[in-house]
N, C-alpha and C positions, 0 to 999 in steps of 0.2 A: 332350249333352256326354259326353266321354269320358272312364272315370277308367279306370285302372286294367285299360284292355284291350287284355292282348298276345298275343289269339287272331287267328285268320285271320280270322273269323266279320263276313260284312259289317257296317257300320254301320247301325241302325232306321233313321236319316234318311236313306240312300243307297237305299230301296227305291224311289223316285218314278222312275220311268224314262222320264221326258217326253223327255229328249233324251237320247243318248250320254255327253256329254260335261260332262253339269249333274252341279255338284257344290254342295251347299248352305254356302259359302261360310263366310256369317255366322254357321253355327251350328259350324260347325269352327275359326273366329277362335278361339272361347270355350277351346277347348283351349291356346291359347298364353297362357299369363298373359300375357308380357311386352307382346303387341300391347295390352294395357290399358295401357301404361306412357307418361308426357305427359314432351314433352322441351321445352323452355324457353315448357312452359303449352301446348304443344300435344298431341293425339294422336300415337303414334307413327306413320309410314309406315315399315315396313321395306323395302325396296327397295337391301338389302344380300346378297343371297341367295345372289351369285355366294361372298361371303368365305365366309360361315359362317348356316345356317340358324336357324330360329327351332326353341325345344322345346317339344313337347306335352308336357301332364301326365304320358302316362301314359308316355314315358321321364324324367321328373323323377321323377316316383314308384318306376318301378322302380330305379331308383339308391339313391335315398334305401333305400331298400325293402332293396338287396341289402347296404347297410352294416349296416340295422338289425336283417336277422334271417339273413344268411348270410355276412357276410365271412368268409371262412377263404383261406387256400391252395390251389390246386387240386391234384388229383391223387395220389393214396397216402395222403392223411390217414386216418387210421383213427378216425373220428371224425365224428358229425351235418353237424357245417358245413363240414367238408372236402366231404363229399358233395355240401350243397348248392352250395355252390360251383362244384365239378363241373359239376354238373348244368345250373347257369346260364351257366357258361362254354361247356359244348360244346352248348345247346339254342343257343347264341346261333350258336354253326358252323353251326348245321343251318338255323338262318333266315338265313344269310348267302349259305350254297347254295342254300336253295330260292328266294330273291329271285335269284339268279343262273343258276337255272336248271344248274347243276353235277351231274357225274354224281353225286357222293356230297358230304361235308362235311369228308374228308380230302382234297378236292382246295384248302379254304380256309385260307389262311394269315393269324393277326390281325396285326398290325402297328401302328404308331403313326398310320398314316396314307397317302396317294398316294403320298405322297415319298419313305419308308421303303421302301413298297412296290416303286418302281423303283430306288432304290438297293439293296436287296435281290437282284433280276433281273438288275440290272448288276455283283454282286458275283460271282453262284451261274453263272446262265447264259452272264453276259457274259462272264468271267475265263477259262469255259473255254471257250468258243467262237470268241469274238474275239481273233485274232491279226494277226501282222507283216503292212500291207498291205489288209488285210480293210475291207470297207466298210459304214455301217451306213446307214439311211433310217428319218430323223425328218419334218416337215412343219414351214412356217413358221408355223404355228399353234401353236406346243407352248408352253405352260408351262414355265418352267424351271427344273422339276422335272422335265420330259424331255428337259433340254436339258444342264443340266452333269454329270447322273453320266455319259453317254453320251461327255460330250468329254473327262471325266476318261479314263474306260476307253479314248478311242482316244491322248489324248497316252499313255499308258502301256504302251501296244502298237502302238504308231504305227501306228494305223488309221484311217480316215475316215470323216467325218458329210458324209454326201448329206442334201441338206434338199428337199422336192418344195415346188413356189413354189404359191401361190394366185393366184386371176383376181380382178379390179378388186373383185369383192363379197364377196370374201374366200372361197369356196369353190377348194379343191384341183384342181388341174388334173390330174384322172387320166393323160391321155395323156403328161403331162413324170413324175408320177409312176413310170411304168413303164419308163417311158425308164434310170432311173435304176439298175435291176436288173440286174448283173454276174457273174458265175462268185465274184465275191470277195464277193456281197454274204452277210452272217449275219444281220442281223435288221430287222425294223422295228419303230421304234416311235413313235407317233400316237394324237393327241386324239379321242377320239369327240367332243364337243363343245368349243370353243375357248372359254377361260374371258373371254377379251378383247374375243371378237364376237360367240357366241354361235353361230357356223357350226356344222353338224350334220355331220360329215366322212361321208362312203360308203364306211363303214369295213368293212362286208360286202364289199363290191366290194378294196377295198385289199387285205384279208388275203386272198379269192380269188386275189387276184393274186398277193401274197408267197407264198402257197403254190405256186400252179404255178410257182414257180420255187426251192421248195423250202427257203420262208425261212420262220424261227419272226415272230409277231407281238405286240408286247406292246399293249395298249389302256389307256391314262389313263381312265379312267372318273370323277374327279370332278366333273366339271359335267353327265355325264348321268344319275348314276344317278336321280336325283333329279326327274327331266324327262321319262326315258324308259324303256318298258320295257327289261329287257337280258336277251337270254338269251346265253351264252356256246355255248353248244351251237350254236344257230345261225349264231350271228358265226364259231365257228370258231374264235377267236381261243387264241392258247397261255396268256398272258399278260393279269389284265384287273384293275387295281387300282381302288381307292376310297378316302376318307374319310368316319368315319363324320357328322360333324361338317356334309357337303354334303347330308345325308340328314337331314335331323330328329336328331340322334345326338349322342354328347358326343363333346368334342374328343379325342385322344388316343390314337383307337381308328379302325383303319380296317381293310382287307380286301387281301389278292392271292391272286387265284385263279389257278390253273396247274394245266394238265394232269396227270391223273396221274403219266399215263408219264414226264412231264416231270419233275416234283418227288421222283418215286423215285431217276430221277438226278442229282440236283444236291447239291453238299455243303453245308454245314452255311453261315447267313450268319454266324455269331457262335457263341461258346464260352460255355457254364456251366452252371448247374444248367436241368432243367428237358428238355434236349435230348439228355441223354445215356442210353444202355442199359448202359452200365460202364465203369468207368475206372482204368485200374490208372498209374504211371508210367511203364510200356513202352506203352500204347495206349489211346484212346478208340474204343469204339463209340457210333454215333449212335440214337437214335430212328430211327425211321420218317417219314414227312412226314404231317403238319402239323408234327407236334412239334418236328424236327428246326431247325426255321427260328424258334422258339417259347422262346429261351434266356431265363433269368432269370423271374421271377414279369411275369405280362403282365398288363394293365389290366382284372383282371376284371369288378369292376363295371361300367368304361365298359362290355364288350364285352357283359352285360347289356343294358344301355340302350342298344346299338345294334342285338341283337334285338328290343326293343319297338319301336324307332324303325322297323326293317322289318317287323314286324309290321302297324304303322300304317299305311303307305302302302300294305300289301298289302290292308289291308283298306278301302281306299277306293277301290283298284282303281290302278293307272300306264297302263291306259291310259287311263281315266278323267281323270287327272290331267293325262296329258300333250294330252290333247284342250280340256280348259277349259284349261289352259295356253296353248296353240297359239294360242288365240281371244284371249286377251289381250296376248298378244306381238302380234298382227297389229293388234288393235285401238290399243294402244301406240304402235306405228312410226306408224302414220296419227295419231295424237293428235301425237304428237314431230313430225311434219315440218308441223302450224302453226307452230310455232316460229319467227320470226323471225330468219333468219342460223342457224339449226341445221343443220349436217351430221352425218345418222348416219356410225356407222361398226360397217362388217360389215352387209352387205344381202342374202348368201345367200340363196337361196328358202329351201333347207334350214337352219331357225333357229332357234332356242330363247333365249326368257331372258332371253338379253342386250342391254340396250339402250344402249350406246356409241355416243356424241356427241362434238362439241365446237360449240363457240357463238364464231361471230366475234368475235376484239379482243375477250376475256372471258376472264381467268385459270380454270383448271379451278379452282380452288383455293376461285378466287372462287366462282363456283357451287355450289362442295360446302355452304361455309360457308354462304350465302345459303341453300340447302333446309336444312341442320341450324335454323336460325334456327325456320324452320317446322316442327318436327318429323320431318322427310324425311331419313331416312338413304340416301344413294348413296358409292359408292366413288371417289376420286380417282387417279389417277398410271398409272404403267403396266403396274399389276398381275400383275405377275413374268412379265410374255409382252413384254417389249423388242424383240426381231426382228420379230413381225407390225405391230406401232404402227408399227414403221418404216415395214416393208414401205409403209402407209400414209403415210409424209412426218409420221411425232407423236411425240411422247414421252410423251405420257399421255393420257387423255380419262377424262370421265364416265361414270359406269358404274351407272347405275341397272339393276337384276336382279330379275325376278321369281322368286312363292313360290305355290301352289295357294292358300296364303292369303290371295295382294293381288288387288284387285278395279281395279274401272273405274273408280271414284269416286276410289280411290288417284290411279291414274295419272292422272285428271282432276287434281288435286290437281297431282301432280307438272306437267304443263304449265302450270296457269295461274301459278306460281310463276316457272318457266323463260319463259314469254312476258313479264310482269313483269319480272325481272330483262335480258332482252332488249330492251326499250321501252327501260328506264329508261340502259340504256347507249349505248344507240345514240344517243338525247337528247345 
């Protein structure tokens, strides 16, 4: 069990190296209090992962930990806990970079979350790039959180949203994606993983492609940080947001990374203290970047706790994770299609996570209620991605998501409930 540890330093029980991709499960459960927690007399299944993760102790603890022995303000305090504050504010940069793989930690901007994150991009990058005419390229997998600040910023500079379409199993059709590339086009911006299906986009290949034709790329990163390794360096990508909250992390606090050279030019997204180098009535000077994008007192403790939260994963290893992952998504879809009258939805080779259904003549709704009965938390409706559900002929589905935490016996669990409630309605 782990209390209390936000070093790098593998885990004692991860030394067993029988297989790649074996991670001792049940004794990493123990870290999550809440999976102890029984919802109407039953054990909990979480299988809510896609909304918002479960917390290890030891980001509980470090939270609690930074009100208890360091709240201060950060930065110019001349005083102990000004310092530490500091100190836990920008260690939590420098774990936010090295999980991202970033040349430095002045390339990390904290933010409230994804959302923030691309409104942010759409304010700084997009205001001054995007103009009269200009065209931008999202995908029908986005979230939308990358979908209206984009269609704000082009009704406002009467510009246009290219959307690249997906193929019957929901993965992106690169060859219509390129297609879509113009003298006009400024940016792309695209889901590394689709929070609705669960597709793995080729999003190396994408941003290769925006760049030879000399387009910036911005990347939604909240349904993969958490799934897969990310290096930015490698993806290339200019642009790569997160929340911390999809990571192990508390809510409130999330990440966008951007190129240096990028964020030394971009102006300020918001006005007031915190972000500024001087201010007289005739002119402001700004900070430097990070700071510059960093207005007002920012969520320090969360951002604390969302360096342990990447300390944690780092110390169990993402590829590690994302391979016993892997085996239980696959393991999953083959359990889901006994199912009686169950059509998944999103069947991409490249998959993660997510496992989206619907169940003939059977309200999703009904379903959802039916697993809460049993303990089984899944998501309902059409989890803020409406254009891809179309895409598919739905307006909502089932949405059970796995966690490095849930196992085989869960998702056993989750079927025979779903065959049950299938029998009983078909009857």
């Amino acid at each position: 069990m782990i209390i209390n540890n936000w070093s790098l330093e593998p885990m004692p029980y991860l030394e067993d190296r029988r297989m790649p991709g074996w991670i001792p499960v049940h004794l990493i459960r123990r870290d999550f209090p809440i999976l102890s927690e029984r919802i109407n007399g039953k054990q909990l299944v979480w299988l809510d992962n896609a909304a918002t993760t479960q917390k290890p102790n030891c980001v509980i603890n470090r939270l609690a930990d930074f009100y208890r022995y360091e709240n201060s303000n950060v930065h110019r305090g001349a005083h102990t806990l000004a310092a530490r504050a500091t100190d836990a504010y920008e260690d939590a940069r420098k774990a936010a970079a090295r999980f991202l793989h970033a040349k430095d930690s002045s390339e990390i901007v904290f933010v409230r979350g994804t959302t923030e994150a691309i409104n942010l991009a759409a304010r700084t990058y997009g205001s001054r790039q995007i103009g009269f005419g200009d065209e931008l390229i999202i995908t029908n997998l986005e979230h939308h959180a990358n979908i209206v600040p984009w269609q704000q910023l082009c009704e406002e500079r009467e510009a246009f949203l290219r959307v690249a379409p997906v193929d019957d199993t929901g993965q992106i059709i690169l060859e219509e994606y390129e297609k879509l590339f113009c003298r006009r086009t400024k940016l792309v911006a695209l889901t590394h993983v689709s929070n609705a299906l669960g597709t793995v986009a080729p999003v190396k290949e994408m941003i290769r492609i925006a760049h030879s034709h000399g387009v910036k790329v911005l990347v939604d990163g909240a349904q993969a940080v958490s799934h897969l390794p990310v290096d930015v360096q490698d993806l290339d990508c200019d642009f790569y947001a997160f929340s911390g909250h999809k990571i192990y992390g508390p809510t409130g606090i999330g990440v966008l990374y951007g190129k240096g050279e990028l964020l030394r030019e971009l102006p300020p997204y918001q006005g007031g203290g915190n972000m500024i180098a001087d201010v007289t009535f005739e002119k402001t000077r700004y900070q430097e970047a990070p700071a510059r994008f960093e207005a007002g007192t920012g969520s320090i403790g969360d951002a604390a706790a969302l360096g342990a939260a990447l300390n944690y994963v780092d110390s169990i290893g993402m590829d590690r994770i994302a391979r016993y992952e892997h085996e239980l998504t696959e393991y999953a879809m083959k359990r889901l299609m006994t199912v009686p009258n169950l059509t998944p939805v999103g069947t991409a080779e490249a998959k993660t996570s997510i496992l989206s259904f619907v169940i003939k003549n059977i309200p999703n709704e009904t379903v959802g209620k039916a697993l809460n009965e049993e303990g089984i938390a899944v998501r309902t409706g059409h989890h803020c991605a409406q254009p891809i559900l179309r895409r598919f002929g739905l307006e909502s589905t089932v949405r059970p998501s796995l966690a490095f935490y849930n196992t085989k016996e869960e998702i056993d669990q989750l079927v025979s409930v779903l065959a049950r409630i299938s029998r009983s309605c078909t009857v």
